[in-house]
N, C-alpha and C positions, 0 to 999 in steps of 0.2 A: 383466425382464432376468435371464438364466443369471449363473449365477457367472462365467465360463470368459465371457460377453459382458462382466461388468464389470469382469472383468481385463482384459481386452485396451483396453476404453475407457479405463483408468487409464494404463494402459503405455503408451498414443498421447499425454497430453496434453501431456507436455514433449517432443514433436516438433513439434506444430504452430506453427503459425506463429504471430505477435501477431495478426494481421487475424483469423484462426481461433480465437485465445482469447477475444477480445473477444467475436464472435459467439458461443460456444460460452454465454458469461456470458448473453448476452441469453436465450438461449432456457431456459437453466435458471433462473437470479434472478428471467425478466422484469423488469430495473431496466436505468437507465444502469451501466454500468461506473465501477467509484469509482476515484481514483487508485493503484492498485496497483503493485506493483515484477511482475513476470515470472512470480517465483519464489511470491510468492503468490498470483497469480493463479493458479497450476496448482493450486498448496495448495487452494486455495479451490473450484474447480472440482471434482478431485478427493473435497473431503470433502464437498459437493453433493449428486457421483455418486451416492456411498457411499449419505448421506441416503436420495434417493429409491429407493433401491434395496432397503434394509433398514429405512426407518422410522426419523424423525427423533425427536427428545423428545418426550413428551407433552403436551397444555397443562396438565399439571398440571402437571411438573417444571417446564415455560419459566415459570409463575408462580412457582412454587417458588424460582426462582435469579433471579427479577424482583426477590422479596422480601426474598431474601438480599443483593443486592447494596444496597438500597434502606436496608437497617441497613446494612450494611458503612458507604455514604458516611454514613449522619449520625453514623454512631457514631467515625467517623475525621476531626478538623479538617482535617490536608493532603490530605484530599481533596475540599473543597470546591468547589477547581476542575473538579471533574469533572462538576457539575451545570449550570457555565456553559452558554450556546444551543453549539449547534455550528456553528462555523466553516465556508462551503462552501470547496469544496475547489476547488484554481483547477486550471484547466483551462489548459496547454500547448501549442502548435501547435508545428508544426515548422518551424524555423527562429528562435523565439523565441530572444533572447540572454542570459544570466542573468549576469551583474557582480559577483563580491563581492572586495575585496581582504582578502589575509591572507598575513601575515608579511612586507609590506610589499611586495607585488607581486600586481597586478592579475590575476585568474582568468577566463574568459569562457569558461564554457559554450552549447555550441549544444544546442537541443531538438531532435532527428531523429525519423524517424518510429518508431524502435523503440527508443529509448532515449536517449542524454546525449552528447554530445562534448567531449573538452575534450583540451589540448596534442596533439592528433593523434589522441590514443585513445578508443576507443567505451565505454562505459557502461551496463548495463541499468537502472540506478537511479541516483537523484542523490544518495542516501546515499550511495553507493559513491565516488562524485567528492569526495563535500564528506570523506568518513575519507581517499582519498588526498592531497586537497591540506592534509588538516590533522595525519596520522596518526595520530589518533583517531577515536573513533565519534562521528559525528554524524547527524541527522536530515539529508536533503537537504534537503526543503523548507524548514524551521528556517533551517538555515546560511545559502541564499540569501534566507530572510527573505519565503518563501512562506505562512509560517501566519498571520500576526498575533500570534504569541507575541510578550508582552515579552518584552525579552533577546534573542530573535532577531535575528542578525549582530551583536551585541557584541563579540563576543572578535576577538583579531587584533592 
């Protein structure tokens, strides 16, 4: 790939469409597509591109920062949790209806097919819906009590 080809394939991704990022994920990752917000989805795409383009880490580094992080968790106690299995990540259809009350009035988001709805207005991410109805930052999935985190949808 030309430089002046992987500029322009960069410059395209935040035009495409969701159906066209999704696919664009398949052919580069080869994986399912994970639950991603829009905006990292192109992030991600994007630094892919780059990767196959210019050559990604070596396996020596990817062992290298394997090993690092591998001291980092035992040598830190709060970060034990980070060795728990991982969680699958749930999968949303459209028209699913997501429930949570906070501040004393019921919230109901619709899952669409490119993003979140809720009081009328559209959403690319469900973090974005759960910091407006709470006006702080919060995880989406969390707030609606999507992960299996404790604590998840406590507050309110």
């Amino acid at each position: 790939m030309t430089s002046s080809d992987l500029v322009a394939t960069l410059a395209a991704l935040p035009g495409l469409s969701t159906v066209e990022l999704r696919t664009e994920w398949r052919c580069l990752f080869r994986t399912t597509l994970p639950l991603l917000s829009r905006d990292l989805l192109v992030r991600a795409l994007a630094h892919r591109t780059q990767e196959l383009a210019h050559g990604g880490l070596t396996k020596a580094t990817q062992r290298r920062l394997r090993a690092l992080t591998e001291m980092a968790l035992d040598a830190d106690p709060l970060c034990s949790d980070a060795r728990a299995p991982a969680l699958r990540p749930v999968t949303l259809s459209p028209g699913t209806r997501l429930v949570r009350e906070w501040g004393g009035r019921t919230h109901v988001v619709t899952v669409t097919a490119d993003g979140f709805e809720h009081d009328g207005r559209r959403y690319r991410s469900l973090s974005h819906v759960a910091s407006t109805i709470t006006d702080a930052h919060w995880s989406g999935p969390r707030f609606f009590g999507l992960t299996g985190t404790r604590g998840a949808a406590r507050h309110g």
